[in-house]
mmCIF file of the C-alpha atoms, coordinates in Angstrom:
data_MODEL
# 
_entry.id   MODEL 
# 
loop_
_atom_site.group_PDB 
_atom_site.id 
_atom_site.type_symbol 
_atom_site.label_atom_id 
_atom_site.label_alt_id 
_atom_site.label_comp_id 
_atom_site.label_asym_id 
_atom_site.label_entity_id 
_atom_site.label_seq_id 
_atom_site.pdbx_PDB_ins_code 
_atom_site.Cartn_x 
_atom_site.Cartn_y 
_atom_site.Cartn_z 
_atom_site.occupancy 
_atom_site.B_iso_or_equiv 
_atom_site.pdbx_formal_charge 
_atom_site.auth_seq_id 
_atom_site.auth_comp_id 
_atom_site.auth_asym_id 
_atom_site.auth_atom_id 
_atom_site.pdbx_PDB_model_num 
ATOM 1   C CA . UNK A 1 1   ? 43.486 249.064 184.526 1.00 0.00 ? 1   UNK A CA 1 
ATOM 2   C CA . UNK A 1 2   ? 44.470 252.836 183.169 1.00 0.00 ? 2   UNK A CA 1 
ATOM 3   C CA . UNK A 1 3   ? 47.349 253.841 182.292 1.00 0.00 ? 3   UNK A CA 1 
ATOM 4   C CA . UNK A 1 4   ? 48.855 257.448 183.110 1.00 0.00 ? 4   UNK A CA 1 
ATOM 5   C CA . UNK A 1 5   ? 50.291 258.985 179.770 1.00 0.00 ? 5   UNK A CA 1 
ATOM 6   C CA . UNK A 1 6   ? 53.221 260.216 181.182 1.00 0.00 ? 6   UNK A CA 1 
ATOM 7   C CA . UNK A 1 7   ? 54.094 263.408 179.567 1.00 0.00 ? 7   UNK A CA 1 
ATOM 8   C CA . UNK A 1 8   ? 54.443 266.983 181.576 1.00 0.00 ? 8   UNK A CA 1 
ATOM 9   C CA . UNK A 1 9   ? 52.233 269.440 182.115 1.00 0.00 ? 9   UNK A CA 1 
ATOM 10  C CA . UNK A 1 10  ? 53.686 272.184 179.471 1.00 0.00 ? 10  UNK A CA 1 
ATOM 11  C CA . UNK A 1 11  ? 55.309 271.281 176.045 1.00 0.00 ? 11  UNK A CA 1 
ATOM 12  C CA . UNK A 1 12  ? 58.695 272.388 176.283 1.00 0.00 ? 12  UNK A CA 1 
ATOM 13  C CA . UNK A 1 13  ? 60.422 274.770 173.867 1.00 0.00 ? 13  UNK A CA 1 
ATOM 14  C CA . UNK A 1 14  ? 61.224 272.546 171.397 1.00 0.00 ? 14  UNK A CA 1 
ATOM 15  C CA . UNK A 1 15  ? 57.441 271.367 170.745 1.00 0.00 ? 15  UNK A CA 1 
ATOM 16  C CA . UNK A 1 16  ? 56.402 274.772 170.753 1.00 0.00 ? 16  UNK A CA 1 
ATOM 17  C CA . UNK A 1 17  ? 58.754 275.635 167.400 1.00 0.00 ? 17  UNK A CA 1 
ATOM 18  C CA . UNK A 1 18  ? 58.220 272.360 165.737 1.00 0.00 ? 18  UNK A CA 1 
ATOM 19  C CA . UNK A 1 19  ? 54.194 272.337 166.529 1.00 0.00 ? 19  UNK A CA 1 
ATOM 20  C CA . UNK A 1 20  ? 53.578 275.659 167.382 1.00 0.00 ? 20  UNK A CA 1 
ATOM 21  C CA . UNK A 1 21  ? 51.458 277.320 170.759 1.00 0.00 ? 21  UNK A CA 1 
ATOM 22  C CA . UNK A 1 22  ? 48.179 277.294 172.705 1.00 0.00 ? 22  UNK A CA 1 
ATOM 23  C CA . UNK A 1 23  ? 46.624 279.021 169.706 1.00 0.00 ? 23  UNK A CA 1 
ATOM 24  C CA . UNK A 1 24  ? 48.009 277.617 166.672 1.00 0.00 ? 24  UNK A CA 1 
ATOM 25  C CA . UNK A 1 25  ? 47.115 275.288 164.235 1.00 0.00 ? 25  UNK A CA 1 
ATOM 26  C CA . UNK A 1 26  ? 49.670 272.294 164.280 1.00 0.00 ? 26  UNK A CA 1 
ATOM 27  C CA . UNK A 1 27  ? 51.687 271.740 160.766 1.00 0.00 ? 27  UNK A CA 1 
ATOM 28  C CA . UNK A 1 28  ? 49.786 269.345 158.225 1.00 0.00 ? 28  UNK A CA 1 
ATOM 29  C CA . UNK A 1 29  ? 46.446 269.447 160.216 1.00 0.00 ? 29  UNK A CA 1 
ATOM 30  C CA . UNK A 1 30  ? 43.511 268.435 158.092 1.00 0.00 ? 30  UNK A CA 1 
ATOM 31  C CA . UNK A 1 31  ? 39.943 267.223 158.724 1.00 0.00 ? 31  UNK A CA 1 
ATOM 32  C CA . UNK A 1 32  ? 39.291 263.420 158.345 1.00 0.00 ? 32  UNK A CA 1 
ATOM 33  C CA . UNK A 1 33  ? 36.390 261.164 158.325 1.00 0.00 ? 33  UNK A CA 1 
ATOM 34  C CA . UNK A 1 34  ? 35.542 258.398 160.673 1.00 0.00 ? 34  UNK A CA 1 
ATOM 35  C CA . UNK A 1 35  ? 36.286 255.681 158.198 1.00 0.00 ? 35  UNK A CA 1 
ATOM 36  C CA . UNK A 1 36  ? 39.904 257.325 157.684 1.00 0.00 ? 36  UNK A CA 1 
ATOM 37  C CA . UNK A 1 37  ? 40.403 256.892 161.565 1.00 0.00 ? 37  UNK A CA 1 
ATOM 38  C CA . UNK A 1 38  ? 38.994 253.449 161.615 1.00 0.00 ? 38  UNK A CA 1 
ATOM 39  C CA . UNK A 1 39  ? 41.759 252.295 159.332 1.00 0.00 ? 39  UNK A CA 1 
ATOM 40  C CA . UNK A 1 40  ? 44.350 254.467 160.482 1.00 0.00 ? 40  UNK A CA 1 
ATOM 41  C CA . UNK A 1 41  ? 48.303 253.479 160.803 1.00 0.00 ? 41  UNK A CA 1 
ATOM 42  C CA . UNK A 1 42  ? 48.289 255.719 164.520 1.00 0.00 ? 42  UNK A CA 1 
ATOM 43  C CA . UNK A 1 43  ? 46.223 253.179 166.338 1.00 0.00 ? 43  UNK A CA 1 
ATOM 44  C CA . UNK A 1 44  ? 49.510 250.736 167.264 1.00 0.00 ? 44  UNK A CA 1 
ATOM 45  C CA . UNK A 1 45  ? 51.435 254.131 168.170 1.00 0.00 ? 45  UNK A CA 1 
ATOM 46  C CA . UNK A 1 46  ? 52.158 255.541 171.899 1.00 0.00 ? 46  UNK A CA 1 
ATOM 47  C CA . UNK A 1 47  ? 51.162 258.959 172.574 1.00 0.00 ? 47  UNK A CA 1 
ATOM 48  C CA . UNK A 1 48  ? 53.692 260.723 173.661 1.00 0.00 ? 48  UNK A CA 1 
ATOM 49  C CA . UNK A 1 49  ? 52.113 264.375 174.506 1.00 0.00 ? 49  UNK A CA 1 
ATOM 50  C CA . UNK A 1 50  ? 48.562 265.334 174.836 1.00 0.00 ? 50  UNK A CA 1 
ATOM 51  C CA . UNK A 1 51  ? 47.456 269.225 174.670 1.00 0.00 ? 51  UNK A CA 1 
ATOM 52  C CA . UNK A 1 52  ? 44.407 271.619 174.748 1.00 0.00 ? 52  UNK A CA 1 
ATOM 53  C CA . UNK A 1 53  ? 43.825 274.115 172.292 1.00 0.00 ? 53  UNK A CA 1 
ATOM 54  C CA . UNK A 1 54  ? 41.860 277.240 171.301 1.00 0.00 ? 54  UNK A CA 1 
ATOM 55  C CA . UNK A 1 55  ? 42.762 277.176 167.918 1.00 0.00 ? 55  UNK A CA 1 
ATOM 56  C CA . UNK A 1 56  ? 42.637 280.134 165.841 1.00 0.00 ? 56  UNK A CA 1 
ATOM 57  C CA . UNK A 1 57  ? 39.412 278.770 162.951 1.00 0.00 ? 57  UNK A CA 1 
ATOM 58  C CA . UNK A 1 58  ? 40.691 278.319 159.390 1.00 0.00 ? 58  UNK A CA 1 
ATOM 59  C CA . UNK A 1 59  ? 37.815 279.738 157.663 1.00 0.00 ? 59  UNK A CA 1 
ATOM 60  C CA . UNK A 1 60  ? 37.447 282.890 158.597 1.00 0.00 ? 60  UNK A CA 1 
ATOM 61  C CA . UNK A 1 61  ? 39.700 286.345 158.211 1.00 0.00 ? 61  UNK A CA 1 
ATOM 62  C CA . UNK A 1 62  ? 40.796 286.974 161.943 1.00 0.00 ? 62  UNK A CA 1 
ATOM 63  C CA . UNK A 1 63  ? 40.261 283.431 162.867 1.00 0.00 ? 63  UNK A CA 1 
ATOM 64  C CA . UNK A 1 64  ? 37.688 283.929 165.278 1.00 0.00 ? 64  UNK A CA 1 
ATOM 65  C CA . UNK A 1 65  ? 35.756 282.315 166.565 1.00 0.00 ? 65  UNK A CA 1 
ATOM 66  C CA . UNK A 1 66  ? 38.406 279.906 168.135 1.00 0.00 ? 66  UNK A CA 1 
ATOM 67  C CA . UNK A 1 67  ? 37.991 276.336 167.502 1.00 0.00 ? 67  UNK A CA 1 
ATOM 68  C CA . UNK A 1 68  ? 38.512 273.662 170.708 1.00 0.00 ? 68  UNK A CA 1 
ATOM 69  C CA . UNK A 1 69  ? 40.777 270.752 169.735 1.00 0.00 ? 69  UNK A CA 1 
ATOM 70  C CA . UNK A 1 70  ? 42.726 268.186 172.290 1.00 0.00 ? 70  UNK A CA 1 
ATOM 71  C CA . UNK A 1 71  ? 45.204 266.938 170.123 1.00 0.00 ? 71  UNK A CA 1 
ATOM 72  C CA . UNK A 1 72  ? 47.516 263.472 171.020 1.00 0.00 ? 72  UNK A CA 1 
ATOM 73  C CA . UNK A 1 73  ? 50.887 263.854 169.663 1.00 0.00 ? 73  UNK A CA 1 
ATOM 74  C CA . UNK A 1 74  ? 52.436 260.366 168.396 1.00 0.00 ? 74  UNK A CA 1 
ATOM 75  C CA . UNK A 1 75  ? 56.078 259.103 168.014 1.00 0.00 ? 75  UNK A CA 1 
ATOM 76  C CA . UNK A 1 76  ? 56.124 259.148 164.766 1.00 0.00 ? 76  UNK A CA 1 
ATOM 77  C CA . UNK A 1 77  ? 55.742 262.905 163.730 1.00 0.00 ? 77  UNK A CA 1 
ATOM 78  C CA . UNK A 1 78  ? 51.712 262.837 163.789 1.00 0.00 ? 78  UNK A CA 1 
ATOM 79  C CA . UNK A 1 79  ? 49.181 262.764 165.829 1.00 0.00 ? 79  UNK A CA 1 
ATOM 80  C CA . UNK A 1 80  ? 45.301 263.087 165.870 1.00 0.00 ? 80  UNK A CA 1 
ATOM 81  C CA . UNK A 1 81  ? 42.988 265.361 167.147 1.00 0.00 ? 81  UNK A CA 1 
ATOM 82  C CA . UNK A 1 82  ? 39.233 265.665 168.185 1.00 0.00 ? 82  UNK A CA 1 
ATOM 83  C CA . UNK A 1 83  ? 36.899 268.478 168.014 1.00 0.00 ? 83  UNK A CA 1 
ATOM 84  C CA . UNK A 1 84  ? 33.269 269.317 168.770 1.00 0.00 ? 84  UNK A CA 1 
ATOM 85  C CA . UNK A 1 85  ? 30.708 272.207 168.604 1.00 0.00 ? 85  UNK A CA 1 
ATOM 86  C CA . UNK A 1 86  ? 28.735 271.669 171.403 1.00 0.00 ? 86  UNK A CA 1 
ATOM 87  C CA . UNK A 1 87  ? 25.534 273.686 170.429 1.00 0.00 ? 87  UNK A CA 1 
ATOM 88  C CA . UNK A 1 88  ? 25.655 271.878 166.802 1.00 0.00 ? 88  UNK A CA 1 
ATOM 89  C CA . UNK A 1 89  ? 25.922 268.619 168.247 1.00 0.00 ? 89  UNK A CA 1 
ATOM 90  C CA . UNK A 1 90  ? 29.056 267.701 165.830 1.00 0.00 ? 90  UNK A CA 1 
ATOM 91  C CA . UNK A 1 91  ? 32.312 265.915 166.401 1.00 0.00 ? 91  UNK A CA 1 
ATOM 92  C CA . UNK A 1 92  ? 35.565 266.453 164.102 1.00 0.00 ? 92  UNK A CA 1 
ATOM 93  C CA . UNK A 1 93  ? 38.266 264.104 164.343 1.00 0.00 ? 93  UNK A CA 1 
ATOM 94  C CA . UNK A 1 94  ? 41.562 265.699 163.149 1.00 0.00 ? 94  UNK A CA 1 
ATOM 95  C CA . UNK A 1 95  ? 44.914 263.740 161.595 1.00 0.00 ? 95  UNK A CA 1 
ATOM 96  C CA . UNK A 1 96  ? 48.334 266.410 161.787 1.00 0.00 ? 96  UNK A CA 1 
ATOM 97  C CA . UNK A 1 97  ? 51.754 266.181 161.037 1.00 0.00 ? 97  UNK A CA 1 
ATOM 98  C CA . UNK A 1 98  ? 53.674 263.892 158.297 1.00 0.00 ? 98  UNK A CA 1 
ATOM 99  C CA . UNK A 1 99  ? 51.543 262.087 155.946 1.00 0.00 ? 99  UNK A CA 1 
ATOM 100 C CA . UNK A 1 100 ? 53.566 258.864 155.551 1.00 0.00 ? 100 UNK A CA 1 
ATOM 101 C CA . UNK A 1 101 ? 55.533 257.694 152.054 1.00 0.00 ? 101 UNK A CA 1 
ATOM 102 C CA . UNK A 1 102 ? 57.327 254.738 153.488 1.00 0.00 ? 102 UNK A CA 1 
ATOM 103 C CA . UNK A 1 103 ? 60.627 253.243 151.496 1.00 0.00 ? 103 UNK A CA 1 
ATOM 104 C CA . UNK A 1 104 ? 63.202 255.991 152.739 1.00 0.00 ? 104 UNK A CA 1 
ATOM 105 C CA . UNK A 1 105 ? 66.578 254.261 152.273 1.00 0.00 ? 105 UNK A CA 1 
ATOM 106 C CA . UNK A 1 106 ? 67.785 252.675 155.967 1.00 0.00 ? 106 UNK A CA 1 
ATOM 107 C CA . UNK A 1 107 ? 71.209 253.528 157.645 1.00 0.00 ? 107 UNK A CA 1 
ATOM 108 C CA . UNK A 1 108 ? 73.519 251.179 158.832 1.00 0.00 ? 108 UNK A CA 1 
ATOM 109 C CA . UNK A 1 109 ? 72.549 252.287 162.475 1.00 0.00 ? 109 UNK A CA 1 
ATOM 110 C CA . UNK A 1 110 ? 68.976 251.733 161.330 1.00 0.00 ? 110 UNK A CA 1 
ATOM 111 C CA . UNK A 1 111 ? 69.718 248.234 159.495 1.00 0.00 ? 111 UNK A CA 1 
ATOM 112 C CA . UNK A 1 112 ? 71.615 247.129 163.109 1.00 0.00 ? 112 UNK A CA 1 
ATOM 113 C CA . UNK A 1 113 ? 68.181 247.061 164.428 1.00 0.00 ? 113 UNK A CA 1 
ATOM 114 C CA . UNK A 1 114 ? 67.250 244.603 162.244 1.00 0.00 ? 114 UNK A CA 1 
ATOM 115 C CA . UNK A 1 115 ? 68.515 241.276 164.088 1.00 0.00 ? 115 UNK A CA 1 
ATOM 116 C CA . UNK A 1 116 ? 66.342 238.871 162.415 1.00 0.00 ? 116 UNK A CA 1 
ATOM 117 C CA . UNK A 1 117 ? 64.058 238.248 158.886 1.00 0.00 ? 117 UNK A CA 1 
ATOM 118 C CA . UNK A 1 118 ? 60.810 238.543 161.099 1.00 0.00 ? 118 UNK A CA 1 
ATOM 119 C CA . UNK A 1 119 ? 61.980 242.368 161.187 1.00 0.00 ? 119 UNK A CA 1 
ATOM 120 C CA . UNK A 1 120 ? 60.055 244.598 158.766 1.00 0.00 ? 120 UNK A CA 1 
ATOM 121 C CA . UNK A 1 121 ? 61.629 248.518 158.593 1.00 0.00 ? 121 UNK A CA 1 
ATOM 122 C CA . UNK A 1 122 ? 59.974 251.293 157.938 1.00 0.00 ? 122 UNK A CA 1 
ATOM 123 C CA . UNK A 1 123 ? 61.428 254.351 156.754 1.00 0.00 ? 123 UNK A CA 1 
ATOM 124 C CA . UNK A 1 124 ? 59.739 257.807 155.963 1.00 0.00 ? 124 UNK A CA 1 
ATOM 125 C CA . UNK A 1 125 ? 61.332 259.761 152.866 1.00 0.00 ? 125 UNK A CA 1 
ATOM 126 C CA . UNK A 1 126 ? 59.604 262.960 153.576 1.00 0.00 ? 126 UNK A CA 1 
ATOM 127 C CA . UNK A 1 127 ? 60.392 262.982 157.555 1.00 0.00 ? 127 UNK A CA 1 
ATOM 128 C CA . UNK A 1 128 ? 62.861 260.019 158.021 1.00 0.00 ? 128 UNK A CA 1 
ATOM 129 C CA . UNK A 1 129 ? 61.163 258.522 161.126 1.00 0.00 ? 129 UNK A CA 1 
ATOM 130 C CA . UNK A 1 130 ? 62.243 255.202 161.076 1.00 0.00 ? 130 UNK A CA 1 
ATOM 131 C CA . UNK A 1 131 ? 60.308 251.747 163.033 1.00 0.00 ? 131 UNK A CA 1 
ATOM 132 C CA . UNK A 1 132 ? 60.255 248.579 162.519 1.00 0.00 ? 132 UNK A CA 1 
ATOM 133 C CA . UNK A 1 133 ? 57.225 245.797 163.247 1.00 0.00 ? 133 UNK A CA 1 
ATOM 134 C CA . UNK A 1 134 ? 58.310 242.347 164.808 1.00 0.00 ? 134 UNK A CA 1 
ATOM 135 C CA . UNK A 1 135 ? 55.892 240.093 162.719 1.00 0.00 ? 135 UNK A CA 1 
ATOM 136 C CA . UNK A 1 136 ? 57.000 236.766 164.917 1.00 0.00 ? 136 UNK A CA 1 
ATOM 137 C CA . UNK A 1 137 ? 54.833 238.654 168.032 1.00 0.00 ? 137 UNK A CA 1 
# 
């Protein structure tokens, strides 16, 4: 069975500011390898957003020629991305957004959450997203 990603068919306003338009890079975007995405923490997240883009190419002046990326935007303040040039039969995959330092100090709204000790938190200290895994599942 598929599921539909539910998510509309334009980012609203607010997406546009935090992760810019049609043509822009997203904040934090950097090339990874396959091993990097193999052990990556976004494979238990939900994708909250997927988008197209005809982004302007980072290595040259005027940024042409534009680069295709679809880019899945996570929960958490990431998301991934994958890439290809067609005639040089290549595939990029793409990791944007926060990079991660767990151990950000937890509120007492965020500690409420916690309800028993199979409750691990996790707290960002360079965005503050905040989740916590249920290790009796």
């Amino acid at each position: 069975m598929i599921n539909k990603v539910g998510s509309p068919s334009e980012p609203d306003a607010a997406h546009k500011a935090k992760w810019g338009g049609f043509n822009d890079r997203p904040e934090g975007l950097r090339e990874v390898t396959p091993a990097e995405i193999a052990k990556g923490h976004w494979l238990g997240q939900h994708v909250q957003f997927m988008e197209y883009r005809q982004m302007k190419h980072q290595s040259t002046a005027n940024g042409w020629p534009l680069q295709e990326i679809m880019l899945y935007f996570l929960d958490d303040n990431t998301g991934y991305g994958l890439s290809y040039d067609y005639w040089n039969e290549t595939v990029q995959w793409w990791l944007f957004g926060c990079e991660h330092e767990w151990g950000g100090e937890l509120t007492a709204e965020e500690r409420s959450h916690l309800t028993t000790s199979t409750h691990h938190p996790y707290k960002c200290k360079k965005c503050g997203h905040f989740h916590y895994t249920d290790s009796s599942d």
